[in-house]
TORKOL-859369 format. One record per residue: residue in one letter; x, y, z of N, C-alpha, C in turn. Coordinates in steps of 0.05 Angstrom, whole numbers, plus 5000, padded with zeros to 4 digits. Layout:
<recs>
AXYZXYZXYZ;...
</recs>
This chain:
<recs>
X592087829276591687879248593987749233;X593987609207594887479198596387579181;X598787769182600787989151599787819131;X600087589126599287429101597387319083;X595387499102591887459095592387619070;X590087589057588287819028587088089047;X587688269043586588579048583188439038;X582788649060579588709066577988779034;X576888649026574588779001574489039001;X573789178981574389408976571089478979;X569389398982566389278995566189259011;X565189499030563789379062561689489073;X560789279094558289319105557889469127;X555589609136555189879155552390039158;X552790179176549790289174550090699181;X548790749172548891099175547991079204;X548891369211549991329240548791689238;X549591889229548692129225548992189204;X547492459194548992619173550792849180;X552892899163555193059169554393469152;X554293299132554493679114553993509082;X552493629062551393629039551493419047;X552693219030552692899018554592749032;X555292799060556992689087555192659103;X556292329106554492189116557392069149;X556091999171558191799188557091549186;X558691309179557391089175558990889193;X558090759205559590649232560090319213;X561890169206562489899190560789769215;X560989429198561089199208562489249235;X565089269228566889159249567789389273;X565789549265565689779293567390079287;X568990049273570090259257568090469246;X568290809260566790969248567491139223;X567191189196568191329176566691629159;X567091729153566091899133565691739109;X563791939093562891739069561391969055;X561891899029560192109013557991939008;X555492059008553091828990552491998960;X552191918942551292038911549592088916;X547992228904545092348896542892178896;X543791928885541291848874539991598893;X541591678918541391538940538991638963;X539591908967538892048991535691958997;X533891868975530791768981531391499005;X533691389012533691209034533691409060;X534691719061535391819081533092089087;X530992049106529392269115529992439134;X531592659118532492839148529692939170;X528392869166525792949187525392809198;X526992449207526792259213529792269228;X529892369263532592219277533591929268;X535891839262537391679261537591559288;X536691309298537891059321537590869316;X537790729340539490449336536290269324;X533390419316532490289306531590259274;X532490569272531490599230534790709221;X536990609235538390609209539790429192;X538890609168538490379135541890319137;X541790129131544089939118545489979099;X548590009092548690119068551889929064;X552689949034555089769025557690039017;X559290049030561790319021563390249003;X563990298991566890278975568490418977;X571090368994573290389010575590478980;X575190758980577690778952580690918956;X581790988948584491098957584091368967;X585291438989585691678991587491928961;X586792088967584992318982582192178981;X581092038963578392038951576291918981;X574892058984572991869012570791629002;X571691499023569591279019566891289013;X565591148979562791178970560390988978;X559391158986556290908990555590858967;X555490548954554390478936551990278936;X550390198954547890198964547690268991;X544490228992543490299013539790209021;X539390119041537090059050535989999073;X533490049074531890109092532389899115;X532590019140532489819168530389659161;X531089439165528089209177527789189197;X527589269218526789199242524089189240;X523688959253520188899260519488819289;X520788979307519289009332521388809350;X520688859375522788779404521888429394;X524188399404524888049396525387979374;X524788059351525187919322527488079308;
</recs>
């Protein structure tokens, strides 16, 4: 890793992984890192709790990584595309 690089976007990519408690979500990043995450309200129509979470319907979502204390916000979110073995 490069000390002299630009810090990571305050934007990143990931997918829900479970739900935690109310509006706690685990959202596993891009880069393999698993986090807590609050999702807002006006989100949760991406998430069917009567629907298990795996490695084939979970929706995609963008976090915004803010300062502590504050936890990281999902600020979108969308539906897996998967369309079947091979594609």
């Amino acid at each position: 890793m490069d000390p002299e690089a630009a810090p990571a976007g305050r934007i990143r990519s990931g997918r829900l992984m479970a739900f935690l408690f109310r509006d706690l979500f685990s959202v596993q990043l891009d880069d393999g890192i698993t986090i807590t995450a609050v999702m807002p309200e006006e989100l949760f129509s991406i998430y069917d709790p009567n629907v298990p979470l795996n490695r084939v319907n979970r929706p995609s979502v963008d976090v915004e990584m803010r300062e502590p204390p504050a936890l990281p916000k999902i600020v979108a979110a969308r539906r897996s595309s998967f369309c079947g073995p091979g594609y």
